[in-house]
Residue frames relative to the residue before (quaternion, step in Angstrom):
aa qw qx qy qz dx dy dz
X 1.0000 0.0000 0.0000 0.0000 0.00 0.00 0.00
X 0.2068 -0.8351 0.5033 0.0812 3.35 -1.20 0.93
X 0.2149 -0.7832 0.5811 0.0515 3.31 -0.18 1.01
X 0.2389 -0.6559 0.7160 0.0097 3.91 -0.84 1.76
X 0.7087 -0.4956 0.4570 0.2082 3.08 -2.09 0.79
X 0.5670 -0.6816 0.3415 0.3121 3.32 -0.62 0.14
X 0.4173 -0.8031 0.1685 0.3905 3.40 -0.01 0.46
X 0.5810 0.2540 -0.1959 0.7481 3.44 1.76 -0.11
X 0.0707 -0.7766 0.5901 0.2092 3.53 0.17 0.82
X 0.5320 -0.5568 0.4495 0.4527 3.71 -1.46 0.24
X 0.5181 -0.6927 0.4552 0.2114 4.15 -1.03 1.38
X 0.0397 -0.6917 0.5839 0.4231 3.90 -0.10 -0.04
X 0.1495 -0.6804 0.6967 0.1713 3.62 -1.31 -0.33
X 0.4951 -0.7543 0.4257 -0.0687 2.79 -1.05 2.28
X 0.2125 0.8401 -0.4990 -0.0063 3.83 0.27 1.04
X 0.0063 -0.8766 0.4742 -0.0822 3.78 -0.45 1.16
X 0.1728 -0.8977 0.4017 -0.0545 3.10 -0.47 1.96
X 0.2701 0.8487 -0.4370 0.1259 3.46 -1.06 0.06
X 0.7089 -0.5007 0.4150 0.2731 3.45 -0.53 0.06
X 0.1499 -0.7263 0.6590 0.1254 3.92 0.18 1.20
X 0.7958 0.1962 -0.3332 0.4661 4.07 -0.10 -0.17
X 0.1158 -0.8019 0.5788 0.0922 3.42 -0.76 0.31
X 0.1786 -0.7639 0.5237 0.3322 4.12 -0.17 0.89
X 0.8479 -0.3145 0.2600 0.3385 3.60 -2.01 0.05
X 0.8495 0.2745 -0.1092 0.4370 3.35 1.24 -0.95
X 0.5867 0.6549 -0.3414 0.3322 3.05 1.69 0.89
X 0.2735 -0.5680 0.6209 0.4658 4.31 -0.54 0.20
X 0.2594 -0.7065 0.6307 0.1890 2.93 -2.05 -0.29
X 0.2275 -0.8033 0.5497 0.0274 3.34 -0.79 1.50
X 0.1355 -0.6131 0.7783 0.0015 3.58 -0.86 1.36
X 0.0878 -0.7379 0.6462 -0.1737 2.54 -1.67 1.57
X 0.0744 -0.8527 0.5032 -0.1188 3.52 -0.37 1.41
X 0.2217 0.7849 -0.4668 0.3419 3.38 1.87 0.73
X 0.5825 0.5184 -0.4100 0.4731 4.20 1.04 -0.25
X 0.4550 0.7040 -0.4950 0.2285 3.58 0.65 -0.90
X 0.0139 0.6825 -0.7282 0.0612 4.03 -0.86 0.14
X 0.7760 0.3268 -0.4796 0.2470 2.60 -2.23 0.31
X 0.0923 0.8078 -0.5303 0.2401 3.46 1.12 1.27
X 0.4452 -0.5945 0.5992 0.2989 3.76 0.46 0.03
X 0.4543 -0.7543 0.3538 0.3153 4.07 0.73 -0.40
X 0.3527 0.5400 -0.4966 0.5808 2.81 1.41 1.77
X 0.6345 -0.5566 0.3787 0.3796 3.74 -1.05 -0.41
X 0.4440 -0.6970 0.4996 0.2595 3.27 -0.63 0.85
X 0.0966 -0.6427 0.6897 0.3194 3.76 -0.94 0.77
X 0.3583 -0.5770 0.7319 0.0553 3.14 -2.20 0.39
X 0.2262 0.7424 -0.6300 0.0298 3.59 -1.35 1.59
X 0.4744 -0.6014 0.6262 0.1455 2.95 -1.05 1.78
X 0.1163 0.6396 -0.7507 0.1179 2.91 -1.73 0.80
X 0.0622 0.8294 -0.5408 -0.1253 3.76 -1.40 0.05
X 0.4744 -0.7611 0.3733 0.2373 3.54 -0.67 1.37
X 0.6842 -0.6340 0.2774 0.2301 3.07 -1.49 1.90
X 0.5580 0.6272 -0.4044 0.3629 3.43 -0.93 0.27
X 0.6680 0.4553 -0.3746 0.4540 3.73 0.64 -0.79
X 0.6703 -0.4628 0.4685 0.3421 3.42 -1.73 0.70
X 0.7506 0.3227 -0.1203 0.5640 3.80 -0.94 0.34
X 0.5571 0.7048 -0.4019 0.1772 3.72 0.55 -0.51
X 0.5500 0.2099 -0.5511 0.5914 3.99 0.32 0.42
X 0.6793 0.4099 -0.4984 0.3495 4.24 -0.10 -0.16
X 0.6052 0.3516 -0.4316 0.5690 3.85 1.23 0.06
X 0.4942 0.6712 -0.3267 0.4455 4.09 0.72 -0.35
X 0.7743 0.3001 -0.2416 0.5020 3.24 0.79 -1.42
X 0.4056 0.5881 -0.4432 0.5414 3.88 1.35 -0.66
X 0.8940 0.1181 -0.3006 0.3107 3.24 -0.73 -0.74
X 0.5415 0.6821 -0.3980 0.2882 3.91 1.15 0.31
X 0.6382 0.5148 -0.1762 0.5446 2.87 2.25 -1.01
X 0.5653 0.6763 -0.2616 0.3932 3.65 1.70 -0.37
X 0.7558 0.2194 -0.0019 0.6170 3.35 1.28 -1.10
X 0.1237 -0.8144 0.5348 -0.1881 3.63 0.12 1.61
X 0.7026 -0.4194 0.5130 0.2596 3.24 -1.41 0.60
X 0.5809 -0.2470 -0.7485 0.2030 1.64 -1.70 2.20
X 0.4674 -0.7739 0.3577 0.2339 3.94 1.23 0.96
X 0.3913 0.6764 -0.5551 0.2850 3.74 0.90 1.08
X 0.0579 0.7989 -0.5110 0.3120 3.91 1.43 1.16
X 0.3465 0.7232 -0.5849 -0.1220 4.06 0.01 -0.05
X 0.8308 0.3128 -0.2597 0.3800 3.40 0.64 0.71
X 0.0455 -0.8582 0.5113 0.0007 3.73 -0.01 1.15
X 0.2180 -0.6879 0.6810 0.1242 3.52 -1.01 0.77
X 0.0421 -0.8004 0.5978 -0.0108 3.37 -1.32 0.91
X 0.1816 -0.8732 0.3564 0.2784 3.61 -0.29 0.61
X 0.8251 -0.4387 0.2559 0.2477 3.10 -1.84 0.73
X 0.6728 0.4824 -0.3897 0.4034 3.29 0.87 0.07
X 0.5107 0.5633 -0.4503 0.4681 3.40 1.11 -0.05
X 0.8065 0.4095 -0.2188 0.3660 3.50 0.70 -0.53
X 0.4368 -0.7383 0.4165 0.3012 3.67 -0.35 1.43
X 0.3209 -0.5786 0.6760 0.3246 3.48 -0.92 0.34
X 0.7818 0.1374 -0.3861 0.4700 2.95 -2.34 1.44
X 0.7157 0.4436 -0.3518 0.4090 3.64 0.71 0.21
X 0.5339 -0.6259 0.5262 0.2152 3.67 -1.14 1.38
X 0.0978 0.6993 -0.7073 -0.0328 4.09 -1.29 0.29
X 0.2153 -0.7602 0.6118 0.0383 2.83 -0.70 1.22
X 0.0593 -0.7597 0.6414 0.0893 4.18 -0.16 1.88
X 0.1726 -0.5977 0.7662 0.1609 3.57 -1.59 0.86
X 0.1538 -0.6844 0.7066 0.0935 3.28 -2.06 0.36
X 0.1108 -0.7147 0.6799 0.1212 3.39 -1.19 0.62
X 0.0426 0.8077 -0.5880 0.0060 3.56 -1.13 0.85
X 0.0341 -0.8871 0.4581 -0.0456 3.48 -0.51 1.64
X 0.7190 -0.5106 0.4596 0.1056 3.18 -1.14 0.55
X 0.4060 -0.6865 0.5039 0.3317 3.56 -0.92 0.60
X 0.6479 0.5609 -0.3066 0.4142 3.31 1.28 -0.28
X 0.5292 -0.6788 0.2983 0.4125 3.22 1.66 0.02
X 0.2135 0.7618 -0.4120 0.4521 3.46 1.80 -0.06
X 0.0754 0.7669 -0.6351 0.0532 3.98 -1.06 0.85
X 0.1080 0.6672 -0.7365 0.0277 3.49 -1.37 0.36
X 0.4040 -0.6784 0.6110 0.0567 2.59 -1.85 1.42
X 0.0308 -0.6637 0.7412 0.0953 3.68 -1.96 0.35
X 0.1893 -0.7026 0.6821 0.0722 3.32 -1.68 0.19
X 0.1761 0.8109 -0.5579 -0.0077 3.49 -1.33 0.70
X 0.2200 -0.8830 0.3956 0.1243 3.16 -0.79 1.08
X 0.2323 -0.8752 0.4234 0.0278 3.56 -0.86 1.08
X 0.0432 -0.8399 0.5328 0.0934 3.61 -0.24 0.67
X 0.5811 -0.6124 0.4741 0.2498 3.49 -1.39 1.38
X 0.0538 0.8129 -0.5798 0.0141 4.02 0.06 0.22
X 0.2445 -0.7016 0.6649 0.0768 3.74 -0.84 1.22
X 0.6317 0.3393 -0.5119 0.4730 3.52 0.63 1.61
X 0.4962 -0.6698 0.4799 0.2735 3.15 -1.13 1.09
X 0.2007 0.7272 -0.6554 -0.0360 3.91 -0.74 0.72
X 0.5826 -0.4313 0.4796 0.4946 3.45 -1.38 -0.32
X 0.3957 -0.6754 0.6017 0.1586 3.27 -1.76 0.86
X 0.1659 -0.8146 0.5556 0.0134 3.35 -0.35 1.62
X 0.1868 0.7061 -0.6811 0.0510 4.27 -0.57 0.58
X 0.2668 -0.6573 0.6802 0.1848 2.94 -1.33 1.70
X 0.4703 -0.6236 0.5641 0.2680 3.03 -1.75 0.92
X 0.8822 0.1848 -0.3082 0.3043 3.54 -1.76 0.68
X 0.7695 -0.1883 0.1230 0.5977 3.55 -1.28 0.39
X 0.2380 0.6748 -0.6878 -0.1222 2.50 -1.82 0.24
X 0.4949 -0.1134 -0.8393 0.1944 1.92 -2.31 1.43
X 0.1449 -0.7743 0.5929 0.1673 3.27 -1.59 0.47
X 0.3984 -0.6868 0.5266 0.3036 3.96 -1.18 0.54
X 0.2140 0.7285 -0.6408 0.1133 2.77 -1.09 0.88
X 0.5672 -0.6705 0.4365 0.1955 3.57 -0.92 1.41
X 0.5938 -0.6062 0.3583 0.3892 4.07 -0.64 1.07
X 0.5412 0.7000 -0.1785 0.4304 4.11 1.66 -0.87
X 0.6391 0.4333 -0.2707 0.5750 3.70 1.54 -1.57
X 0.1001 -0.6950 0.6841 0.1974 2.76 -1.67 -0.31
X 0.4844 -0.7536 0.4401 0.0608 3.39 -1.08 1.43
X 0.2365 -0.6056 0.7597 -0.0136 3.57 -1.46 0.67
X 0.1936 0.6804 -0.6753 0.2087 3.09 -0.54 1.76
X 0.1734 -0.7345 0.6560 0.0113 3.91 -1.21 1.59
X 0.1090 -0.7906 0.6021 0.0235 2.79 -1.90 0.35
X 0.3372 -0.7998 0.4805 0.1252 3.46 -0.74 0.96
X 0.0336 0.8332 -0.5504 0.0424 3.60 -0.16 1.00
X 0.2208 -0.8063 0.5487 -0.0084 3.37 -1.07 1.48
X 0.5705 -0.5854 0.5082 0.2710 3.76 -1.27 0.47
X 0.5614 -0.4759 0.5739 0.3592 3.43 -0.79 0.50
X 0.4551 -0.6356 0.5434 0.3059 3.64 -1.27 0.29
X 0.7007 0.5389 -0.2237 0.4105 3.30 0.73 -1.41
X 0.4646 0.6797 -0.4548 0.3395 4.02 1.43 -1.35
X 0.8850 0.1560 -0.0220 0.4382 3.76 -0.40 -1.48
X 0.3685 -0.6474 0.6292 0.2217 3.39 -1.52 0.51
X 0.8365 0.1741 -0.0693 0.5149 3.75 0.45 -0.40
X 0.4395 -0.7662 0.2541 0.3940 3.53 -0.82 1.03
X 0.5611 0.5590 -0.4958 0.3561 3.89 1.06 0.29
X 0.7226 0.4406 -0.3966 0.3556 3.59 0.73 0.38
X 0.2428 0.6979 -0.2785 0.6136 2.83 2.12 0.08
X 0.8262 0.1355 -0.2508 0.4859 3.49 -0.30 -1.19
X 0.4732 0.5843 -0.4918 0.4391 4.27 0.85 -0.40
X 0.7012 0.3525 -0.3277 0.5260 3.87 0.34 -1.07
X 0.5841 0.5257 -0.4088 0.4640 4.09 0.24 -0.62
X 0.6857 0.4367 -0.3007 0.4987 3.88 0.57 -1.00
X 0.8588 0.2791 -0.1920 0.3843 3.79 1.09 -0.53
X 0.1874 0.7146 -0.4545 0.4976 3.49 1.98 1.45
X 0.0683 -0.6935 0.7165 0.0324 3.60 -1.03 1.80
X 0.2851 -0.7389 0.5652 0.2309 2.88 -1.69 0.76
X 0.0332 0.7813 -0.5975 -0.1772 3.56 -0.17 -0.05
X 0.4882 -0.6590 0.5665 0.0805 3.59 -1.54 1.27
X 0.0422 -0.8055 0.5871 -0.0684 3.18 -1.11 0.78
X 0.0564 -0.8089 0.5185 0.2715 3.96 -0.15 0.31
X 0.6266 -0.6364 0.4082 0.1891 3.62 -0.59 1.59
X 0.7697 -0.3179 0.3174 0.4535 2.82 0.39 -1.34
X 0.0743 -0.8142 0.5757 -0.0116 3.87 -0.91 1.13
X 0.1867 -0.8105 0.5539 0.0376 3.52 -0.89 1.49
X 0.7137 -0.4508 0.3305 0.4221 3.66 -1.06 0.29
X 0.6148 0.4412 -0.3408 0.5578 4.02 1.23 -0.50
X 0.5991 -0.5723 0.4696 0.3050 3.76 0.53 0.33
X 0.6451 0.5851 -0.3927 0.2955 3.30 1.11 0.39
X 0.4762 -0.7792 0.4011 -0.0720 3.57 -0.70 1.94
X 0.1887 -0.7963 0.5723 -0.0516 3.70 -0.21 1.47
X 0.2680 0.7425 -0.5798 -0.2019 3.47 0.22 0.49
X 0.3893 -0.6238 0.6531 0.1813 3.63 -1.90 -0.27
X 0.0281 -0.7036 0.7040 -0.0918 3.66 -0.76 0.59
X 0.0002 0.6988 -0.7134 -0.0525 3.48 -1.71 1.12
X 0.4112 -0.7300 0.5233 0.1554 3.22 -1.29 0.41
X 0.0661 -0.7913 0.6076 -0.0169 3.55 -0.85 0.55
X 0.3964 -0.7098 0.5084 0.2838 3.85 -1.10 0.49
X 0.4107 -0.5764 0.4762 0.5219 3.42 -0.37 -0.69
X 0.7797 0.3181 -0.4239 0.3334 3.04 -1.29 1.10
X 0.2269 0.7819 -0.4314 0.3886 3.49 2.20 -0.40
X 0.2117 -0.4663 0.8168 0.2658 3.60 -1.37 0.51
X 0.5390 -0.5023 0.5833 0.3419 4.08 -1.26 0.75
């Protein structure tokens, strides 16, 4: 018996988060735990990152040895020392289907020798939405590691983190980029 492809096969759709600035005393976790459209099997996951960055076959090999056969990794943490400060990396993801179905993302991260909060909106992005809806967009915002010695000054500075919204960008298909920085209190902006 021969079993043919579907004729609309189900599409996955590749969502890969993380932090574009990264401070001196932080690792960095890509996370590809949103992705969907698994057909209701597991989704493999390949890490990859585009030539050109400082350090790049010692981040390459990290993430080749991170995400192993049968690739169902959707999230790899890598640490800050592999990455040069003042220097862009540009991380790509592929995420395929049992149906052989693929989709691609990209995210870019810069090494930054200031300490800021780490701000990752949560879900897709960009997202569609029609000028009529109205959206619900969160964010998770972390402390530098290196900022606090103990976790009550940690949680005092966390209680005094502004966000302040911005809409990135807005195309004729209704489709909505937002952006969000973070500030402590007392931060000159």
């Amino acid at each position: 018996v021969t079993v043919a492809r579907p004729a609309s096969p189900v599409k996955p759709v590749a969502v890969l988060k993380g932090p574009s600035l990264l401070g001196p005393c932080d690792s960095l976790t890509l996370d590809a735990s949103s992705s969907y459209g698994s057909a209701g099997r597991p989704l493999q996951f390949l890490w990859g990152l585009q030539p050109g960055s400082p350090n790049d076959d010692a981040v390459r090999a990290y993430l080749l040895q991170a995400s192993r056969r049968p690739y169902h990794t959707s999230s790899v943490q890598i640490p800050g020392s592999l990455l040069v400060e003042g220097s862009a990396y540009v991380f790509l993801l592929r995420v395929i289907n049992y149906l052989d179905s693929e989709s691609d993302d990209s995210l870019s991260v810069t090494r930054s020798s200031v300490n800021r909060p780490i701000i990752q909106i949560q879900g897709p992005s960009p997202r569609r939405v029609f000028s009529l809806q109205s959206i619900r967009i969160r964010a998770s915002v972390s402390l530098p590691n290196c900022t606090f010695t103990d976790e009550a000054s940690a949680d005092a500075a966390k209680s005094g983190v502004t966000l302040r919204w911005s809409v990135a960008s807005v195309q004729s298909e209704a489709v909505v980029a937002a952006a969000a920085a973070a500030e402590l209190a007392g931060d000159d902006p």
